[in-house]
C-alpha positions as CSV (number, residue, x, y, z in Angstrom):
1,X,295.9,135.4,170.4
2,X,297.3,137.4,173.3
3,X,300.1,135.0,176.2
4,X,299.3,137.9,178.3
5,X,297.6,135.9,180.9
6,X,297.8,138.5,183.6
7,X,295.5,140.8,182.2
8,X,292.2,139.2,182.8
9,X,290.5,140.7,179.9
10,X,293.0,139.2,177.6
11,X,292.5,135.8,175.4
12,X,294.0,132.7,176.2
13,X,296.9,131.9,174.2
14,X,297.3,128.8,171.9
15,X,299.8,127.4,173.6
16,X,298.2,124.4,175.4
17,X,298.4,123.2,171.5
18,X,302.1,123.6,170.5
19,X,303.2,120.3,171.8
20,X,299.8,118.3,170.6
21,X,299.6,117.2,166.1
22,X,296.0,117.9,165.6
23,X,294.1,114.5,165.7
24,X,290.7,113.3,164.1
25,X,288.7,113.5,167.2
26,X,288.7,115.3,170.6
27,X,286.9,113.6,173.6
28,X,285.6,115.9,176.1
29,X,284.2,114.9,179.6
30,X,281.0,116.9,181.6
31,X,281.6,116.5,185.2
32,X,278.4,116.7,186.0
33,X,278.9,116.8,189.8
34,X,277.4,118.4,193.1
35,X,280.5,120.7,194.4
36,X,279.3,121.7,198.5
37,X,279.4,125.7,198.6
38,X,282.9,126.9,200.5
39,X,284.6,123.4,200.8
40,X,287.4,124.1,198.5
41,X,289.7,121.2,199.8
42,X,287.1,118.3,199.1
43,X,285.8,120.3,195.8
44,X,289.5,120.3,194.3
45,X,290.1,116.7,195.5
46,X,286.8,116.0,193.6
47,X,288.2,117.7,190.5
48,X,291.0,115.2,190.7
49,X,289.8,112.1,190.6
50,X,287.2,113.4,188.0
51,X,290.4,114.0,185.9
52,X,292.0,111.2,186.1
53,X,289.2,109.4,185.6
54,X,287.8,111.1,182.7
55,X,291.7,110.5,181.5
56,X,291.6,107.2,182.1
57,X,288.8,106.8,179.9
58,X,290.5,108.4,177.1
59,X,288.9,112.4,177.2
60,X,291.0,115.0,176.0
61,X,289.3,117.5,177.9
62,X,287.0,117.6,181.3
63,X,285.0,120.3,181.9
64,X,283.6,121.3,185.6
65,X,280.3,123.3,186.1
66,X,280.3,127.2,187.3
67,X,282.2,128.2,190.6
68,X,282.7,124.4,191.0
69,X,285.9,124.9,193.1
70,X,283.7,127.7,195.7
71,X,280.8,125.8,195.4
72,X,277.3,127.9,193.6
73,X,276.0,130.3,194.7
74,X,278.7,130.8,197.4
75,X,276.8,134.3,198.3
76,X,279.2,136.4,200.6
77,X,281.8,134.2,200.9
78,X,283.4,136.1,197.7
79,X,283.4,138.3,200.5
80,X,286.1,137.0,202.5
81,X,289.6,138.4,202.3
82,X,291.1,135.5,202.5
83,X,289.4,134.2,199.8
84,X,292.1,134.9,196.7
85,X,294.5,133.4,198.6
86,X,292.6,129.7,199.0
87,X,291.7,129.6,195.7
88,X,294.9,129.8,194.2
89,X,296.2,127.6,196.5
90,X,293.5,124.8,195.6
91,X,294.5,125.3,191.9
92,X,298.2,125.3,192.4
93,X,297.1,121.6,193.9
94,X,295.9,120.7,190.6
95,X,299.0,121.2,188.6
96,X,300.4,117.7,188.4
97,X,297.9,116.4,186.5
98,X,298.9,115.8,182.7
99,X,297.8,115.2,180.0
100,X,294.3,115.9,179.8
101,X,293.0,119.7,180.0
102,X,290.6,121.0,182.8
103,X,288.4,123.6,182.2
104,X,287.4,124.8,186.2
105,X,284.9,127.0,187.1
106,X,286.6,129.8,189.9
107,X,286.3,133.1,191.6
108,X,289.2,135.2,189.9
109,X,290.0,137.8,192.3
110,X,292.9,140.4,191.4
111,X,293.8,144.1,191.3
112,X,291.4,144.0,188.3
113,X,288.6,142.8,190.8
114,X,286.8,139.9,191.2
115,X,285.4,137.9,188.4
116,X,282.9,134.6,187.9
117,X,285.2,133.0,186.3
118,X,286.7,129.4,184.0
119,X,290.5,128.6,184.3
120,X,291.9,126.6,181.4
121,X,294.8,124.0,183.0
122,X,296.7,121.3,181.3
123,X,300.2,119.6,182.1
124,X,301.0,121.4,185.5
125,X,300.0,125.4,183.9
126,X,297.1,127.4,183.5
127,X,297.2,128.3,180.3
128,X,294.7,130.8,180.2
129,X,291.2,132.0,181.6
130,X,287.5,133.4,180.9
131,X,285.7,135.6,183.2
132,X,282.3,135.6,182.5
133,X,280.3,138.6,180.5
134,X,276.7,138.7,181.0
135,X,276.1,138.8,185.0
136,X,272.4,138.0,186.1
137,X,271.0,140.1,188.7
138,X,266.9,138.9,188.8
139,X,264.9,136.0,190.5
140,X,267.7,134.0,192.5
141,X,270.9,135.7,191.2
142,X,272.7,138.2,193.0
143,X,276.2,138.4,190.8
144,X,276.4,142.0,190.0
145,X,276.6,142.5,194.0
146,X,279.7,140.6,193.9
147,X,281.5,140.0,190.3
148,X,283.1,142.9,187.9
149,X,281.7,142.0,183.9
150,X,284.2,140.7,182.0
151,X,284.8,142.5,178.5
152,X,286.5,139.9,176.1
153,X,285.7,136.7,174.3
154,X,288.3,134.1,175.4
155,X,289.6,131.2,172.5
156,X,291.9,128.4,172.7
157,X,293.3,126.0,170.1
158,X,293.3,122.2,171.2
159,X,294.3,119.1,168.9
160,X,293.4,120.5,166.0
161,X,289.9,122.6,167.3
162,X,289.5,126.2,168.3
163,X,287.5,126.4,171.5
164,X,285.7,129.6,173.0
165,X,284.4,129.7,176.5
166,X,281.0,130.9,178.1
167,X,280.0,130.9,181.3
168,X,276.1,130.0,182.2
169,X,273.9,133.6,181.1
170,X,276.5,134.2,178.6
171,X,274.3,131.9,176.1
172,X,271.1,132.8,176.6
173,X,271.9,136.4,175.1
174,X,273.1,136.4,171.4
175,X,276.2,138.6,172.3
176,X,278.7,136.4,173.4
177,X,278.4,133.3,171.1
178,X,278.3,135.3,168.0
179,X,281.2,137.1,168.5
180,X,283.5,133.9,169.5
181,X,282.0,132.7,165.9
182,X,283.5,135.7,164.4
183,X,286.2,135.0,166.1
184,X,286.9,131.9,164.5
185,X,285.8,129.2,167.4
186,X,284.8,125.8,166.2
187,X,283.2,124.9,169.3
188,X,281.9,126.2,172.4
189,X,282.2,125.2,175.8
190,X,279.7,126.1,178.3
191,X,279.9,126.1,182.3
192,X,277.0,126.5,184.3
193,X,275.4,126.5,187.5
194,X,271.7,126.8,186.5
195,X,268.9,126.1,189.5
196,X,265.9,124.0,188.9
197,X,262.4,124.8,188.1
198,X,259.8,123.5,186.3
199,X,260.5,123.0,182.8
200,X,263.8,124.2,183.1
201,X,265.6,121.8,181.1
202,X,263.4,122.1,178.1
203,X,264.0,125.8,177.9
204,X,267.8,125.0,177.9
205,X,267.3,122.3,175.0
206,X,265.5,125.2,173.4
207,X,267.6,128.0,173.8
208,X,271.3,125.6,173.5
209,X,269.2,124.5,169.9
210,X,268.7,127.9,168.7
211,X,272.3,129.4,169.3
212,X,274.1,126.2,167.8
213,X,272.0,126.3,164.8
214,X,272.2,130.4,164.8
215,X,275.5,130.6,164.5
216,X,276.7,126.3,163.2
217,X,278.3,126.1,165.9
218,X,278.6,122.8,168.7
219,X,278.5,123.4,172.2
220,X,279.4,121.4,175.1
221,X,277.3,122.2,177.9
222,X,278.1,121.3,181.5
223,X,275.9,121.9,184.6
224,X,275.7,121.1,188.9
225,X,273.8,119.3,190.4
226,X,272.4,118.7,194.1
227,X,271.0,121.0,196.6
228,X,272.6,124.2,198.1
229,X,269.7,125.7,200.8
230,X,267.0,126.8,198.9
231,X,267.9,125.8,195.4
232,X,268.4,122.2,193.7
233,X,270.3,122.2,190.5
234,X,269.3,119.3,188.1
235,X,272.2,118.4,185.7
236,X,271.1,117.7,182.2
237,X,274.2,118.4,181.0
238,X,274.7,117.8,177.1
239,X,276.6,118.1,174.0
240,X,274.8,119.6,171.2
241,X,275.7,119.0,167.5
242,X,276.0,122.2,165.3
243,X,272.3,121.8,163.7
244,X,271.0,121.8,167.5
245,X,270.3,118.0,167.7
246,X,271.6,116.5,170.9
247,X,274.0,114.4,170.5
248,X,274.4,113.3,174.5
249,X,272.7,114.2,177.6
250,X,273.2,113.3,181.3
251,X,270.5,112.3,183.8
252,X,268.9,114.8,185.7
253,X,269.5,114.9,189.0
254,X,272.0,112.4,189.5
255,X,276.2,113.0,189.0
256,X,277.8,111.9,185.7
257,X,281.0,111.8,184.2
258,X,279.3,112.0,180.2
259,X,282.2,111.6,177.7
260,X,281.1,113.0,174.1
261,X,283.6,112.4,170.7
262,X,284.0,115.4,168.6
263,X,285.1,114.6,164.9
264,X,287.3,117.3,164.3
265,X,287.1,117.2,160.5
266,X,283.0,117.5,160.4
267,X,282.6,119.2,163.4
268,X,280.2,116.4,164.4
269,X,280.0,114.5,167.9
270,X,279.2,110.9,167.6
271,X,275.7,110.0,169.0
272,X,275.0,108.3,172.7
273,X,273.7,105.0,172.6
274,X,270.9,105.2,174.9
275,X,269.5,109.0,176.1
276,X,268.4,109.0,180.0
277,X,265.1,108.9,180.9
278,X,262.8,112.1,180.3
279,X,261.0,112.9,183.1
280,X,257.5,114.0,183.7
281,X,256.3,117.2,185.5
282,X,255.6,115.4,188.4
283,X,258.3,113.5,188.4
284,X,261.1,116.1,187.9
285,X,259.3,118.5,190.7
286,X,259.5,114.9,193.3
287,X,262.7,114.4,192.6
288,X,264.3,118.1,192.8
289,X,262.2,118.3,196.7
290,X,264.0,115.2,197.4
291,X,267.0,116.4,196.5
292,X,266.2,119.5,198.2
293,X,265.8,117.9,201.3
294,X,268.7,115.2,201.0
295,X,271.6,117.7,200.6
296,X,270.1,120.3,203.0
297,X,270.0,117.6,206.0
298,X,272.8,116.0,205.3
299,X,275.4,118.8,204.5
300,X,274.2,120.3,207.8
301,X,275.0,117.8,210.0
302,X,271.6,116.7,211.3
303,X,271.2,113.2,212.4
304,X,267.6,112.8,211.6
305,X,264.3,114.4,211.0
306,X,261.2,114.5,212.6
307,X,257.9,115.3,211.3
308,X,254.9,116.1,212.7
309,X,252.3,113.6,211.4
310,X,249.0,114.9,211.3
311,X,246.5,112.0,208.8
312,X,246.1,115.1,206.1
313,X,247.7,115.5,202.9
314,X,251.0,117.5,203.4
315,X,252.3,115.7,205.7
316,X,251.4,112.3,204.2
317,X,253.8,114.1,201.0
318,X,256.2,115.4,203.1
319,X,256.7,111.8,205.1
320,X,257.3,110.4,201.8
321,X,259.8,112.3,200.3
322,X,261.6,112.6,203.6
323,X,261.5,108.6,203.5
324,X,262.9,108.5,199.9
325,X,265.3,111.4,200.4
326,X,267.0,110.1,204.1
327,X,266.0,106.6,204.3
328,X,263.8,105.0,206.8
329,X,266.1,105.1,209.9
330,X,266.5,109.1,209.5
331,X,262.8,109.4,210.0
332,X,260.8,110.2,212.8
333,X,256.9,110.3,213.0
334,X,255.2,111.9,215.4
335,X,251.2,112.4,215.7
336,X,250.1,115.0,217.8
337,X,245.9,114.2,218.4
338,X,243.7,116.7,220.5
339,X,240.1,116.5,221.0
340,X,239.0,117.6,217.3
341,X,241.6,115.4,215.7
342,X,239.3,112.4,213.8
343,X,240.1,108.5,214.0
344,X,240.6,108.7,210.4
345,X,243.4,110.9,210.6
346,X,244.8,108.7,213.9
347,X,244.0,105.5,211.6
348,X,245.8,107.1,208.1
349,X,248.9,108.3,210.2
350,X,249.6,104.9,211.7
351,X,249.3,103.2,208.5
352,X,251.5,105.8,206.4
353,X,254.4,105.1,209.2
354,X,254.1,101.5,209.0
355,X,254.1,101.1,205.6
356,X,257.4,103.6,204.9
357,X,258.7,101.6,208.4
358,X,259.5,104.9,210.0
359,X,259.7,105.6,213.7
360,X,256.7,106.7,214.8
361,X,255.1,108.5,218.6
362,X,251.9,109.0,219.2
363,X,252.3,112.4,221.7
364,X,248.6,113.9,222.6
365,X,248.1,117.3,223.4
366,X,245.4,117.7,225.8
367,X,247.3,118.5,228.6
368,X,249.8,121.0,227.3
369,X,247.2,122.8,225.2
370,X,244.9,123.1,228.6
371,X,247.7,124.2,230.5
372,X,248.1,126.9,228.2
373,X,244.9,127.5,228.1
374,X,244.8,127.8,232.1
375,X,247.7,130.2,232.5
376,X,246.2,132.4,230.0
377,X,242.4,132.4,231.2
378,X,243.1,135.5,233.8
379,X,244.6,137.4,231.1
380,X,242.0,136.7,228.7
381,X,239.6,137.9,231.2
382,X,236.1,135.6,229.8
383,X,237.1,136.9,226.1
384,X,235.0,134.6,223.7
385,X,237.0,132.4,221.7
386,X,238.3,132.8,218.3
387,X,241.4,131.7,216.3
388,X,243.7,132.1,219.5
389,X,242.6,129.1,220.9
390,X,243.2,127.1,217.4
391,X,246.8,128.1,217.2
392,X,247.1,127.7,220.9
393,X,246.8,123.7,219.6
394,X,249.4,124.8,216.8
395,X,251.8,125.8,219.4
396,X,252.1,123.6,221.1
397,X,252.5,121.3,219.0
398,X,255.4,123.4,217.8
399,X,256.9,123.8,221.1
400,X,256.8,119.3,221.5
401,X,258.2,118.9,217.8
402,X,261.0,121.5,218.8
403,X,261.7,120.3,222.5
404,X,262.4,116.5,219.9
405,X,264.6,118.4,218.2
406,X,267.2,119.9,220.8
407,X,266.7,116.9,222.5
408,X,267.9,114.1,220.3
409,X,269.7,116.7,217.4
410,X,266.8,116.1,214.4
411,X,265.6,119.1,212.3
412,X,262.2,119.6,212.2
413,X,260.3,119.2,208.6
414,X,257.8,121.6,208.5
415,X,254.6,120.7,206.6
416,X,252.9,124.0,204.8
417,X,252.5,124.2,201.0
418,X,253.0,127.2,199.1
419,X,248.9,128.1,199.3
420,X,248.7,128.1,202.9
421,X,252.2,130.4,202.9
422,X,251.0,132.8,200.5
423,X,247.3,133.6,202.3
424,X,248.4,133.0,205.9
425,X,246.8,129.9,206.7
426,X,249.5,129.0,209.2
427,X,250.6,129.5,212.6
428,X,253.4,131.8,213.3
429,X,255.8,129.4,216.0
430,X,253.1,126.7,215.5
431,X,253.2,124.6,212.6
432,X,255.6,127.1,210.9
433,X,258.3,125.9,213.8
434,X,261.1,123.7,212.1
435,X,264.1,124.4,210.0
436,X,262.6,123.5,206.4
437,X,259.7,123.3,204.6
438,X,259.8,120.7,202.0
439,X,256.7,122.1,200.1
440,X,257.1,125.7,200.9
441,X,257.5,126.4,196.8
442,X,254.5,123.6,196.2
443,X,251.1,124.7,195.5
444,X,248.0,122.9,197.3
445,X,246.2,121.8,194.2
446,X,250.4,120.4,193.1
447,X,250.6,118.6,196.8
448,X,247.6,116.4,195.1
449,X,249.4,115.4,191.9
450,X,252.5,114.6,193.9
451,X,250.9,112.2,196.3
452,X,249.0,110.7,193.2
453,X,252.2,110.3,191.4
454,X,254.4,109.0,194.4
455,X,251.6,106.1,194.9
456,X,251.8,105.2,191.4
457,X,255.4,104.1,191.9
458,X,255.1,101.1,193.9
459,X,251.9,98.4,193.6
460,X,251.0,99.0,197.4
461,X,250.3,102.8,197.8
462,X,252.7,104.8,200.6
463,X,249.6,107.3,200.9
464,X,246.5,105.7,202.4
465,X,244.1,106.6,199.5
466,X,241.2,108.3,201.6
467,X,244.0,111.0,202.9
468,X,243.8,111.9,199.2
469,X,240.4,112.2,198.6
470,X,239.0,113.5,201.8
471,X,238.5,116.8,202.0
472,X,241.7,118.9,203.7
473,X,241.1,119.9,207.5
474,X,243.4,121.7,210.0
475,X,241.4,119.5,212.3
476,X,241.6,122.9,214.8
477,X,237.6,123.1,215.7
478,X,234.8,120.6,215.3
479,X,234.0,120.2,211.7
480,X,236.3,122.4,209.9
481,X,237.5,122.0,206.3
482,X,239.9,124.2,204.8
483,X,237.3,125.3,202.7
484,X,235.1,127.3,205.8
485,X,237.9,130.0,205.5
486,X,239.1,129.1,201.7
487,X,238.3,129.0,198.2
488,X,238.4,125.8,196.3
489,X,242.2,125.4,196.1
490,X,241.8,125.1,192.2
491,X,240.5,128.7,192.1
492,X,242.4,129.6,194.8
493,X,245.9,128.4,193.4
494,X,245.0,129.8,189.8
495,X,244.6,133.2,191.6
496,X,247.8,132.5,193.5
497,X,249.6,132.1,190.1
498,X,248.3,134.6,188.4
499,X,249.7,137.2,191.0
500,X,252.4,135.6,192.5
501,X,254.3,133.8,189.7
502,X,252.7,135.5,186.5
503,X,252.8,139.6,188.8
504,X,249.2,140.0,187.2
505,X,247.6,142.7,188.8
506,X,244.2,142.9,189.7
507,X,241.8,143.6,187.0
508,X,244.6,141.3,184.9
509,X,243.4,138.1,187.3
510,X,239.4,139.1,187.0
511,X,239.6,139.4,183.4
512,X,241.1,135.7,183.2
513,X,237.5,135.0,184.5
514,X,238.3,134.8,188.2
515,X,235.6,136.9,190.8
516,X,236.2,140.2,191.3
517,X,235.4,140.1,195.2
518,X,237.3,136.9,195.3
519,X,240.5,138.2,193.7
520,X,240.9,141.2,196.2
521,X,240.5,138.9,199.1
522,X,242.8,136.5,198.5
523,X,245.3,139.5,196.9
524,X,244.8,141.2,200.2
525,X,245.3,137.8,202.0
526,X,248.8,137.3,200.0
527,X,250.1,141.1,200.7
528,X,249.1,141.1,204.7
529,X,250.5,137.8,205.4
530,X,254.6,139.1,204.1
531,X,255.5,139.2,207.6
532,X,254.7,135.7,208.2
533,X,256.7,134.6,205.1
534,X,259.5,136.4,206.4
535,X,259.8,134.3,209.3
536,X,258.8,130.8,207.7
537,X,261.9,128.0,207.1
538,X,263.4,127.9,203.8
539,X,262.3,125.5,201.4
540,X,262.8,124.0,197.9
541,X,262.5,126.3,195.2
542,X,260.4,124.8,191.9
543,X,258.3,127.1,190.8
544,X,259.4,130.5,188.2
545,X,259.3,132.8,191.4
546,X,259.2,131.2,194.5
547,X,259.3,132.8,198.3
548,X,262.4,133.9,200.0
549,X,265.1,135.1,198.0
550,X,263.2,135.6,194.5
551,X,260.2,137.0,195.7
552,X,261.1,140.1,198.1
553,X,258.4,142.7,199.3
554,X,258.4,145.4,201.9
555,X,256.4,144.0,205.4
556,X,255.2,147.9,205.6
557,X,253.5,149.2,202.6
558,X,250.6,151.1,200.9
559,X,250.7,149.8,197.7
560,X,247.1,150.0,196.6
561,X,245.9,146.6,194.8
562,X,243.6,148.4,192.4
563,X,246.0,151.6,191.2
């Protein structure tokens, strides 16, 4: 194999082997870990310590996730001119650590251009590097906008074992494995940064199965976790045996320093002795929204939270996971009554707060909502009400939650789910006011199964029961019910997949048995209400194609839902 280590579409030499005899086993260790998007200083200082204590334990080899030293996805910060520069500083800081290789995921930036990229260092030398082949560019993933493809396979011998390198989309196409096979690897080691959604991890167990058995191969394969804005990455990092049987996996969510024994001689890892905990639907969509919400509060420097705390469903959910994601202390309740708001709902709010011990203000409305009302009645000239006067209650609640915020320095949690988002049943600078919406990617009909599944936990339930089973209100007029203006949120969300996550078209939907009439409304709900979207808080992404950055329409269009 080529020294040339300039050229970055050379291989790696074999020289990180010269000085090593080849042994009977090689330990590796996955750094699962959470590396915070442009802090290179604290990254690198992470990488250390992970080192040496990976070294301490006896590994051979530690491997980071994708971009760990910039952080994933670090977006337009690959940008930045002086961006080269830092990185190759914050490696050069890594160079007196011996004897134990690092395998660090990096932005390589040179005359060449600029690549997604793994560095291989060991005893105070980079010995070689990878840039990655296969660059996504759908859903989430921008990287063509920023990365050159890289155009050769990458090998390096270690104690005795012939390693290749991938980087994250590199093995889910056949490509790139197959020809580090032919090119005599015994092993493969994988760096990734891949996002949650539902069901994610089984389709990596799936796909990491069928490449190891496809071409007899072991892989090592290392992934982030925590949140970064939108997206939560969920570990489950693991070391597969060459049949596809895993041999070790990390918890999800949670860092983890996972060492896995290769014996060199049958190309075998030796087994873990107790495999983490496998988590149910619900339970892998709770904990990537509190992850979600953790990581995006806290890395942003807020003190707190506040939440406006209404009796009903989301924000009983949303109370909840902000409890479990900040703590009690970092939580403040506030319920904002008007004249149609029930005792029920006053009664179901007060308990929730006192049973998660949160801080929680009981702020009516009647006055500011009135005094809107007042200022506006000459302009409204004796017009009959309508829906103006309903978000007029929205509003104002908005405008108290945010006056909270700049007051005292919490973000404010918005409350909508991914229904109400996707048909408009919200109030632009009303209840869409905040900085981020836990259950923006969360559909109605899922908001249930999450508040089922978050009482279940504990003997005492932290949701009154009747907020569950009543049916859903906006409490905005005497009487309503979501349903006055709604389908059934079961036939509603089935539509809502079918065209937002599944892009059936119309007649697809109405032959999966849905109505006809019913299908264009709520299609013509979904595609006025863009412009709304556009201007709602970010939130946790779970779903296959959530809103934001994967789902991205024009606000102006004449797209015809029956063409």
């Amino acid at each position: 194999m080529s020294k040339d280590t300039d050229n970055p579409n050379s291989n790696t030499s074999n020289e990180a082997s010269k000085t090593n005899k080849p042994q009977d086993t090689v330990t590796f260790a996955l750094a699962q870990s959470h590396f915070l998007v442009g802090d290179i200083s604290t990254n690198v200082e992470k990488m250390r310590n992970l080192a040496l204590q990976a070294r301490e334990q006896g590994a051979d080899v530690i491997v980071f996730p994708e971009l760990a030293l910039l952080g994933y996805p670090p977006q337009d910060l690959l940008l930045r001119p002086s961006l080269s520069g830092r990185v190759k500083s914050a490696l050069s800081t890594l160079s007196d650590i011996d004897d134990i290789v690092m395998i660090v995921g990096y932005p390589h930036v040179d005359h060449h251009g600029t690549f997604n990229s793994a560095a291989i260092l060991h005893n105070g030398h980079q010995k070689g590097f990878y840039h990655k082949q296969i660059l996504p560019n759908y859903g989430v993933f921008d990287e063509r906008r920023y990365f050159d493809k890289g155009r050769n396979q990458v090998l390096f011998d270690y104690k005795g074992i012939t390693i290749g390198l991938l980087i994250c989309e590199d093995l889910w196409e056949k490509g790139p494995i197959s020809e580090l096979k032919k090119q005599g690897a015994d092993l493969i080691v994988s760096l990734n940064a891949s996002p949650f959604e539902i069901e994610k991890q089984d389709n990596r167990k799936t796909m990491l199965a069928k490449r190891s058995r496809e071409n007899k191969l072991p892989i090592v394969y290392v992934n982030a976790v925590g949140g970064q804005d939108d997206l939560v990455f969920d570990g489950g990092s693991m070391a597969v045996q060459a049949d596809g049987s895993i041999a070790h996996e990390a918890p999800r969510f949670m860092n983890q320093l996972l060492l896995a024994t290769l014996d060199v001689k049958a190309a075998k890892f030796n087994e873990q002795t107790k495999a983490p905990l496998t988590l149910s639907r619900e339970s892998e969509m709770y904990q990537a929204l509190v992850v979600g919400l953790r990581d995006y509060v806290n890395h942003s420097g807020f003190s707190g939270i506040i939440v406006g705390l209404s009796g009903g469903i989301d924000s009983a959910l949303t109370l909840c996971i902000a409890v479990d994601a900040l703590g009690a202390d970092k939580v403040y309740a506030v319920m904002m009554p008007y004249e149609y708001t029930s005792q029920i709902s006053l009664e179901d709010a007060q308990a929730q707060a006192r049973r998660l011990n949160v801080s929680y203000t009981v702020c009516p409305i009647f006055d500011a909502v009135e005094g809107i009302r007042h200022t506006l009645a000459p302009l409204f000239n004796k017009s009959p009400a309508d829906t103006t006067e309903e978000n007029i209650q929205a509003r104002a609640r908005g405008v108290i939650l945010m006056a909270l915020s700049n007051k005292f320095g919490h973000l404010v949690i918005t409350t909508g789910n991914k229904s109400e988002l996707a048909v408009g049943y919200s109030t632009l600078y009303g209840d869409m006011a905040g900085g981020f919406d836990v259950l923006k990617d969360v559909y109605k009909s899922q908001v249930y199964k999450l508040a089922s599944y978050r009482n279940r936990l504990e003997d005492t339930p932290v949701i009154p029961e009747r907020v569950i089973t009543r049916p859903p209100s906006a409490e905005l007029r005497p009487d309503q019910k979501d349903q006055d203006s709604l389908p059934d949120y079961d036939v509603l969300d089935g539509i809502l997949t079918s065209y937002i996550d599944e892009d059936m078209g119309y007649q697809e939907i109405i032959d999966k048995g849905f109505d006809a009439e019913m299908v264009a409304k709520v299609i013509k709900m979904v595609d006025n209400s863009e412009y709304k979207r556009l201007q709602s808080p970010i939130g946790t992404k779970i779903s296959h194609k959530a809103f934001g950055r994967e789902r991205r329409y024009p606000l102006v269009n004449k797209w015809s839902i029956k063409g």
